[in-house]
N, CA, C and O atoms as a printed pandas DataFrame, in Angstrom:
     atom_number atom_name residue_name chain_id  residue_number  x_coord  y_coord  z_coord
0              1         N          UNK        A               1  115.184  154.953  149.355
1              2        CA          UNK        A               1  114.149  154.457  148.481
2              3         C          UNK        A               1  114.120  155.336  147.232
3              4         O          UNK        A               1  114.418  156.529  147.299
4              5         N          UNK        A               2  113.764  154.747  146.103
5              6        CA          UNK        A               2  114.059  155.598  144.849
6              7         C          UNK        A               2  112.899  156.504  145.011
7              8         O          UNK        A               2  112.082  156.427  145.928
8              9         N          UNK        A               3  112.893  157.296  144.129
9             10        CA          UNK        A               3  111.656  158.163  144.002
10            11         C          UNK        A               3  110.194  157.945  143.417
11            12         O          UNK        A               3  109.134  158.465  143.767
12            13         N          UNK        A               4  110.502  156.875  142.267
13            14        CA          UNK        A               4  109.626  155.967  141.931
14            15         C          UNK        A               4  108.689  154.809  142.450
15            16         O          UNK        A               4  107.776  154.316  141.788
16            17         N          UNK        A               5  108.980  154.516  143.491
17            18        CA          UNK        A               5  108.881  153.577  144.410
18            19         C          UNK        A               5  108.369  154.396  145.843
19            20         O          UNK        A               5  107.893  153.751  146.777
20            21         N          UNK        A               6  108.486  155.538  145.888
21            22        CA          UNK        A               6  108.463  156.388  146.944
22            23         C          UNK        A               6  106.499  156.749  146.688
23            24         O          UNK        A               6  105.583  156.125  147.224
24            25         N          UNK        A               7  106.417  157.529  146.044
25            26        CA          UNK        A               7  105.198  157.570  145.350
26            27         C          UNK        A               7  104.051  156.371  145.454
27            28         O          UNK        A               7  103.016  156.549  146.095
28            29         N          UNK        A               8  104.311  155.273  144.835
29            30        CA          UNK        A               8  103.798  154.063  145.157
30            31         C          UNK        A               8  103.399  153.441  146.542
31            32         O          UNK        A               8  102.381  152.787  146.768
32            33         N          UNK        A               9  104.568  153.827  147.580
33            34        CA          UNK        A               9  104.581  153.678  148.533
34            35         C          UNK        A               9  103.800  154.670  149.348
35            36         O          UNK        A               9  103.577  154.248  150.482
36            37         N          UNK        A              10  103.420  155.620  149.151
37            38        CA          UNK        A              10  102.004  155.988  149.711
38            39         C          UNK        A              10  101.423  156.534  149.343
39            40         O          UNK        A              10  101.183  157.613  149.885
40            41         N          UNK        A              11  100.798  156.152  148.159
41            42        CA          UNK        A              11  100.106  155.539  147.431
42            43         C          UNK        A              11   99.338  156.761  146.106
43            44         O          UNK        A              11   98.221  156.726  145.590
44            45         N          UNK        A              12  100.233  157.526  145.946
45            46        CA          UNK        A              12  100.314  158.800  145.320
46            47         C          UNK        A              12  100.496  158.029  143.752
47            48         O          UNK        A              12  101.436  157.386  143.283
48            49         N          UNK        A              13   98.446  158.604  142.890
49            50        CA          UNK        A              13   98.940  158.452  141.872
50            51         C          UNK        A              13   99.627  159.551  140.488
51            52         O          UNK        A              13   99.544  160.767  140.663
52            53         N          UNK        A              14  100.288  159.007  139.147
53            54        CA          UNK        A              14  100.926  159.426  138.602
54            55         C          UNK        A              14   99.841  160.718  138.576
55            56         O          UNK        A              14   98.774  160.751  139.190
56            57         N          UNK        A              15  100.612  162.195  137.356
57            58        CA          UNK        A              15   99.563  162.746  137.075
58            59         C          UNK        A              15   99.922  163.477  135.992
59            60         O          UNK        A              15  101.101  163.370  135.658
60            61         N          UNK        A              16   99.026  164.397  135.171
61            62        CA          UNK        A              16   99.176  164.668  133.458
62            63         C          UNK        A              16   98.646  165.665  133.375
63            64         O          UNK        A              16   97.652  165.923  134.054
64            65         N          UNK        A              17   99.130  166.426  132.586
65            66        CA          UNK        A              17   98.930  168.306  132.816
66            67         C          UNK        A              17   99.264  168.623  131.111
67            68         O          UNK        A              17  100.353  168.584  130.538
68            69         N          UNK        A              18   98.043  168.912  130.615
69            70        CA          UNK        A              18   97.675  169.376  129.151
70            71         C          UNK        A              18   97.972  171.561  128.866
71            72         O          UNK        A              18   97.390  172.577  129.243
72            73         N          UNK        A              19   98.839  171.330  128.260
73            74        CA          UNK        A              19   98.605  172.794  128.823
74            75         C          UNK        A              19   98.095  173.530  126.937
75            76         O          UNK        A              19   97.797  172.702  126.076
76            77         N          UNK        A              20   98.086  174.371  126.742
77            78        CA          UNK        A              20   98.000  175.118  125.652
78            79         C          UNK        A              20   96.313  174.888  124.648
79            80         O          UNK        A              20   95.922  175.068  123.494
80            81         N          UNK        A              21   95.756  174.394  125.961
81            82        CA          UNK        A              21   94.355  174.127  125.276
82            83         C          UNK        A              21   93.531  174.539  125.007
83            84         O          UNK        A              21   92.713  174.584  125.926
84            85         N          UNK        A              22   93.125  175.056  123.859
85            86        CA          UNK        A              22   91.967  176.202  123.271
86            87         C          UNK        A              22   91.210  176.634  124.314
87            88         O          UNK        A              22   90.805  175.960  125.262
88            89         N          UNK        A              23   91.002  178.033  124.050
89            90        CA          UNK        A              23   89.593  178.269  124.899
90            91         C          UNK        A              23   88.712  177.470  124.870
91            92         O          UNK        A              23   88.393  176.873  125.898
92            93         N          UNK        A              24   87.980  177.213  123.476
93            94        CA          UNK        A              24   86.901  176.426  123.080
94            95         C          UNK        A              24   86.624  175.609  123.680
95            96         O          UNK        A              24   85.701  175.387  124.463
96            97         N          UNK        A              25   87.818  174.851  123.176
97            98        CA          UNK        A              25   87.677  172.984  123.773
98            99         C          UNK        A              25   87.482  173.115  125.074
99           100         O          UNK        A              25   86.593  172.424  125.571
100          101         N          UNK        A              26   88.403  174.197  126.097
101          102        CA          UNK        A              26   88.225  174.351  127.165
102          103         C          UNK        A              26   86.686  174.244  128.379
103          104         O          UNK        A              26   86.326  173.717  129.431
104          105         N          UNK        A              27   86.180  175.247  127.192
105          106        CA          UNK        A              27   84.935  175.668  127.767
106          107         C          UNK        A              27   83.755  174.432  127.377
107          108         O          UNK        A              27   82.703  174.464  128.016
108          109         N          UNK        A              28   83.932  173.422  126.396
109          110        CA          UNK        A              28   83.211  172.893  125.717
110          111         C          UNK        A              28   83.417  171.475  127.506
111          112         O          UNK        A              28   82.567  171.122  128.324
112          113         N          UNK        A              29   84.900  171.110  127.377
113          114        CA          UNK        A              29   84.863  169.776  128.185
114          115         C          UNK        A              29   84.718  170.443  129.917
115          116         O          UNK        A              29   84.810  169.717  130.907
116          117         N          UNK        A              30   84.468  172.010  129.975
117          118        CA          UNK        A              30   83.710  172.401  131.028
118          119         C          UNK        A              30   82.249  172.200  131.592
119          120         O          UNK        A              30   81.738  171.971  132.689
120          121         N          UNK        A              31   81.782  172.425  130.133
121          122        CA          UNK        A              31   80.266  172.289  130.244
122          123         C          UNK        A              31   80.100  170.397  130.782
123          124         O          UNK        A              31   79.787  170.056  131.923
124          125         N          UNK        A              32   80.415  169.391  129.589
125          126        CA          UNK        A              32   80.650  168.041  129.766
126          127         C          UNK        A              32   80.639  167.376  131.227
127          128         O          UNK        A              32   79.886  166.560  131.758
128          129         N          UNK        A              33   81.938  168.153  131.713
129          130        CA          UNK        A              33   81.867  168.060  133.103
130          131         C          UNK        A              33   80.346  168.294  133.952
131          132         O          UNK        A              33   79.607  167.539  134.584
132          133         N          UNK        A              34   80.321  169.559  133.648
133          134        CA          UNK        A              34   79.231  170.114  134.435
134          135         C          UNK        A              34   77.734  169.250  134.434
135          136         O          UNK        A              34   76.955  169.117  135.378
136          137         N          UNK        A              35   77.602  168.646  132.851
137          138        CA          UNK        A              35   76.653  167.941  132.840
138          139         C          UNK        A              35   76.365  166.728  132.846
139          140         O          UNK        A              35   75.316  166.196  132.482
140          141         N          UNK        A              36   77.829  166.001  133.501
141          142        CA          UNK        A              36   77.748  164.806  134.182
142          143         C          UNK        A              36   77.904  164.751  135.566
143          144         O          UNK        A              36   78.176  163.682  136.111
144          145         N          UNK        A              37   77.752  165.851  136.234
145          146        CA          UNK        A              37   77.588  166.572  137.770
146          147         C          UNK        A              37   79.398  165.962  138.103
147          148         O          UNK        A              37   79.627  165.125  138.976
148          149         N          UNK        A              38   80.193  166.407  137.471
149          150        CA          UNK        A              38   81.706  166.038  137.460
150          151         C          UNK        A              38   82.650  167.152  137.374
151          152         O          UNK        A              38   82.488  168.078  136.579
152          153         N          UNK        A              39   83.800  167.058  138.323
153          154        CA          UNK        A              39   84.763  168.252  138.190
154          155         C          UNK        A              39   85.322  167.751  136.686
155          156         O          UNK        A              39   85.333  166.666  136.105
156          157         N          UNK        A              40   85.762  169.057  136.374
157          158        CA          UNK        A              40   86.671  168.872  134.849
158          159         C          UNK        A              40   87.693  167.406  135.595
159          160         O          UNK        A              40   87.619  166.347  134.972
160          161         N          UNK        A              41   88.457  167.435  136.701
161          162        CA          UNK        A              41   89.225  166.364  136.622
162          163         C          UNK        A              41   88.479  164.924  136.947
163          164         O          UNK        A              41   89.177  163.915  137.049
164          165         N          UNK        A              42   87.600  164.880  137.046
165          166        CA          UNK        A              42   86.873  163.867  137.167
166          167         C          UNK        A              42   86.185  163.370  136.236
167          168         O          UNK        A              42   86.194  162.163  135.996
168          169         N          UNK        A              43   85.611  164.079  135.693
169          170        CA          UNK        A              43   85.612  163.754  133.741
170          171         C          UNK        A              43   86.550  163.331  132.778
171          172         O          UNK        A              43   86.552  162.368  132.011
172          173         N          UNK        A              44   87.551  164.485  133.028
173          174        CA          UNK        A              44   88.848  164.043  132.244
174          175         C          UNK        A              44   89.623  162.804  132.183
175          176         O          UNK        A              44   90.140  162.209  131.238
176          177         N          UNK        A              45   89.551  162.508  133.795
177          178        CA          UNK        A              45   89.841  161.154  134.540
178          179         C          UNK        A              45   89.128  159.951  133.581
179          180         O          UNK        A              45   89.625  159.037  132.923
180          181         N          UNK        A              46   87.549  160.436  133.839
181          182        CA          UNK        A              46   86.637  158.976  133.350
182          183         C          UNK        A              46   87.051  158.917  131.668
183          184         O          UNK        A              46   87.024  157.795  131.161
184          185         N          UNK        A              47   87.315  159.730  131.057
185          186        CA          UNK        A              47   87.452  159.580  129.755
186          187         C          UNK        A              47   88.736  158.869  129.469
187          188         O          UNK        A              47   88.906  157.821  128.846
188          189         N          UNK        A              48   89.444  159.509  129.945
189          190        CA          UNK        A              48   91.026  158.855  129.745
190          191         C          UNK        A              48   90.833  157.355  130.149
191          192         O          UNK        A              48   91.267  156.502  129.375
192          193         N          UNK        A              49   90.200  156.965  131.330
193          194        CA          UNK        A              49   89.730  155.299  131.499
194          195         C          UNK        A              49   89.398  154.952  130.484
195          196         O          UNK        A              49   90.035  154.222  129.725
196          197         N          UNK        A              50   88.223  155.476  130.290
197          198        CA          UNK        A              50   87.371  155.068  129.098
198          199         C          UNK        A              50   88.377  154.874  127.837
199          200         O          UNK        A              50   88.259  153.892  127.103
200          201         N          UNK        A              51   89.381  155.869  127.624
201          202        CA          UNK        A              51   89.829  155.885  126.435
202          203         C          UNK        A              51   90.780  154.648  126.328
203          204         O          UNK        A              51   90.471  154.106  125.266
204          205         N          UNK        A              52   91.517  154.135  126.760
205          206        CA          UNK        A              52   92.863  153.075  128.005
206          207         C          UNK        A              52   91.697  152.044  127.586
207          208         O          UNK        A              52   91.875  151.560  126.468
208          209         N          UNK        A              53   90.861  151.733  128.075
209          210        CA          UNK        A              53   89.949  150.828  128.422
210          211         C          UNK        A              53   89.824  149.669  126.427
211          212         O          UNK        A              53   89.969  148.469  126.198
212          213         N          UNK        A              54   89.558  150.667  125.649
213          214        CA          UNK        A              54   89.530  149.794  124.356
214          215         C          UNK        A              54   91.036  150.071  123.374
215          216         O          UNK        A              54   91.595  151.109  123.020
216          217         N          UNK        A              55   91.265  148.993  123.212
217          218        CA          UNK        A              55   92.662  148.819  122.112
218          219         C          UNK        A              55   92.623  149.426  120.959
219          220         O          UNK        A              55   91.598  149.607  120.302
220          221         N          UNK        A              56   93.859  149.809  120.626
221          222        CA          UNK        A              56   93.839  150.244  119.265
222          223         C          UNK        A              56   93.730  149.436  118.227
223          224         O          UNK        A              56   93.935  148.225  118.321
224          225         N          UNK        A              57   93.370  150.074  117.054
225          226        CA          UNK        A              57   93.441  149.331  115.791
226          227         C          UNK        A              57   94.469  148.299  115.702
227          228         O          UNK        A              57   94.391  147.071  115.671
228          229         N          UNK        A              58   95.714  149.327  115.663
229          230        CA          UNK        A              58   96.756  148.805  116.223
230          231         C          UNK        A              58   97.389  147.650  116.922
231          232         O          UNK        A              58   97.887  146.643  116.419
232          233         N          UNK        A              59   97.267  148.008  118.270
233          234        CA          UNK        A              59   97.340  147.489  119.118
234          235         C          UNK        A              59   96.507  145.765  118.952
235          236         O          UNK        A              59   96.989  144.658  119.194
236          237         N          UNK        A              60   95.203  146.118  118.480
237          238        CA          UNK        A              60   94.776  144.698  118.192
238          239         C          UNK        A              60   95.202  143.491  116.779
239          240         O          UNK        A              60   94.939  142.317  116.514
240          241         N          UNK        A              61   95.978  144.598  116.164
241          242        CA          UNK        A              61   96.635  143.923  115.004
242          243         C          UNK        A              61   97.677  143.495  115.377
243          244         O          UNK        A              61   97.901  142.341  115.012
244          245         N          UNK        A              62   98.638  144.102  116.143
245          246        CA          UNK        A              62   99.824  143.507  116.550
246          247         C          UNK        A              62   99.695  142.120  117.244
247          248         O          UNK        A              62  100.377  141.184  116.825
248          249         N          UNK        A              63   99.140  142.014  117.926
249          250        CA          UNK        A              63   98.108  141.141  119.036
250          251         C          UNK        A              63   97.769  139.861  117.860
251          252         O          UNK        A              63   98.316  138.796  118.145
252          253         N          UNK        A              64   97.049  139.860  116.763
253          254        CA          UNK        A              64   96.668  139.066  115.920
254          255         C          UNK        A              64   97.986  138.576  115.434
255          256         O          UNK        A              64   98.176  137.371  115.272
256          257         N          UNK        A              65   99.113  139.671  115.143
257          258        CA          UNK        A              65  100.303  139.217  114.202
258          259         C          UNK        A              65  101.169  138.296  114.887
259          260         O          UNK        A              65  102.081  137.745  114.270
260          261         N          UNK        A              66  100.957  138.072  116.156
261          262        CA          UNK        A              66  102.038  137.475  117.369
262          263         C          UNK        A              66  101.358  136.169  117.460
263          264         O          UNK        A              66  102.050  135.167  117.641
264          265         N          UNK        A              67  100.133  136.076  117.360
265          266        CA          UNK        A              67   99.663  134.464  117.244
266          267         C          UNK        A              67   99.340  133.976  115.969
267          268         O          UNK        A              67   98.922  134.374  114.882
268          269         N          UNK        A              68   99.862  132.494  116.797
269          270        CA          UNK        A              68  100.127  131.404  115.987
270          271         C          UNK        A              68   98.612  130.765  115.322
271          272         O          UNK        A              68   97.479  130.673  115.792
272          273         N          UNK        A              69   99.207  130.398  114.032
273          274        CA          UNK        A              69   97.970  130.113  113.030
274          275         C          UNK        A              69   98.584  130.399  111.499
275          276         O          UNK        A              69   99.765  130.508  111.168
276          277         N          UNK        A              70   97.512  130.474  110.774
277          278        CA          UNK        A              70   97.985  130.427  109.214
278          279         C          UNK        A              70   99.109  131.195  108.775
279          280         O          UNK        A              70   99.463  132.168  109.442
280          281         N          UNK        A              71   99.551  130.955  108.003
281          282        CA          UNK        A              71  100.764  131.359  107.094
282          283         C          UNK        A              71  100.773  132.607  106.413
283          284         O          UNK        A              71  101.820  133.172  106.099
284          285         N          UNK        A              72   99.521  133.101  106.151
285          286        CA          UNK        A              72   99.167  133.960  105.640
286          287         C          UNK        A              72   99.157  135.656  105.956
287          288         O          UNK        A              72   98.279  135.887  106.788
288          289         N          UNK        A              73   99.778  136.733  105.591
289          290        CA          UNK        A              73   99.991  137.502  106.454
290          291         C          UNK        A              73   98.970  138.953  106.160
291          292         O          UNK        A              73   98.270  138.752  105.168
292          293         N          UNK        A              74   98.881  139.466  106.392
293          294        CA          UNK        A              74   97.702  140.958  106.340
294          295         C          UNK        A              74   97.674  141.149  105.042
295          296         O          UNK        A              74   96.763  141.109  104.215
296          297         N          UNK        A              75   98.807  141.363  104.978
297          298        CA          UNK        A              75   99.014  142.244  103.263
298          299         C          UNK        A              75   98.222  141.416  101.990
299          300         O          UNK        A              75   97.401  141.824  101.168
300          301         N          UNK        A              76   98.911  139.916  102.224
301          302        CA          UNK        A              76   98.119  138.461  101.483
302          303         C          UNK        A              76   97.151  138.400  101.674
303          304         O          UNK        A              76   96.446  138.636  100.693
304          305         N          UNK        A              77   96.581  138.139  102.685
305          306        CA          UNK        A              77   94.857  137.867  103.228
306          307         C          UNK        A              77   94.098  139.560  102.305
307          308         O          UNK        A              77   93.244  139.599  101.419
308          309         N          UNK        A              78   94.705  140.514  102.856
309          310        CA          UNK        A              78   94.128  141.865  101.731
310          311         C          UNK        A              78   93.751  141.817  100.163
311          312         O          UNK        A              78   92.772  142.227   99.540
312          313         N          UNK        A              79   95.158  141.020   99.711
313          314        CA          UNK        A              79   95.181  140.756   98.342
314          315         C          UNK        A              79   94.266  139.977   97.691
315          316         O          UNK        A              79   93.749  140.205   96.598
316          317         N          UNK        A              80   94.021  138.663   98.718
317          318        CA          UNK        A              80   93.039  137.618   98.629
318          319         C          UNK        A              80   91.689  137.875   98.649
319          320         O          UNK        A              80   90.983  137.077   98.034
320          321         N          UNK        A              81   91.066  138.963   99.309
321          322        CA          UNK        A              81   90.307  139.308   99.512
322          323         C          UNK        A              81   89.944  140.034   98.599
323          324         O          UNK        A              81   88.724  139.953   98.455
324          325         N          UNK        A              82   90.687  141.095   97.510
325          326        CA          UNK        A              82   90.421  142.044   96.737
326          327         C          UNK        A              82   90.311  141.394   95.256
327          328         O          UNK        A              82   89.592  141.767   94.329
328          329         N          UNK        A              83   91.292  140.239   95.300
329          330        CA          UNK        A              83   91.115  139.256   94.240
330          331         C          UNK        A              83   89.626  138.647   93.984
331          332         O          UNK        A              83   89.060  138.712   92.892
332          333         N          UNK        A              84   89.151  138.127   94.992
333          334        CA          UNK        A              84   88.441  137.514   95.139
334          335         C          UNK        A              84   86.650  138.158   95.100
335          336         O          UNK        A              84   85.657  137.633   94.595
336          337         N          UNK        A              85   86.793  139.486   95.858
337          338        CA          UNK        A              85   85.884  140.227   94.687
338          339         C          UNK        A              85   85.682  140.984   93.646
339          340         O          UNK        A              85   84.762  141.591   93.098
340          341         N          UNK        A              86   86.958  140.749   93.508
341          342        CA          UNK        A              86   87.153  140.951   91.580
342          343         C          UNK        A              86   86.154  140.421   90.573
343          344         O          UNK        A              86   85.474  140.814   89.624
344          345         N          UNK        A              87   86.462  139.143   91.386
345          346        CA          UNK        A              87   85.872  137.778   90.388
346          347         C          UNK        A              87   84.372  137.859   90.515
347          348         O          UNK        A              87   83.640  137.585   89.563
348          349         N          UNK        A              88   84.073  138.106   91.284
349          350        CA          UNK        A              88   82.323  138.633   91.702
350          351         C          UNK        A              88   81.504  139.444   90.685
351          352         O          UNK        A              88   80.355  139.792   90.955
């Protein structure tokens, strides 16, 4: 069984290791923790959801650029828009 598949298979999830991280910040997403009655990895955890959870700017533009509809493309619709309160 590959090794990838091995993991999965009982039921071991991935995991992510930040290293070189300020004292500060350190001590700051310590407290955070502490005052959501949460281990640092259990915080860290909910945030990273949290963070995963809403799309990027990005991500939601690309998303717009892939469906079908007007002819018109970002850059144009921008132009149109800047034209247009010109005239205002």
């Amino acid at each position: 069984m590959a090794r990838t598949e091995e993991w999965r298979h009982n039921g071991a999830m991935p995991s992510v290791q930040i290293k070189d991280v300020p004292d500060e910040t350190h001590a700051v997403l310590r407290r955070r923790a502490a005052a959501a009655h949460q281990s640092l990895q259990e915080y860290l955890l909910s945030r990273l959801i949290a963070e995963t959870s809403r799309p990027t700017l990005d991500e939601v533009l690309d998303r717009a650029a892939g469906r079908a509809g007007g002819a018109l493309g970002f850059a144009g619709a921008a132009k149109g828009i800047r034209e247009d309160r010109a005239r205002r």
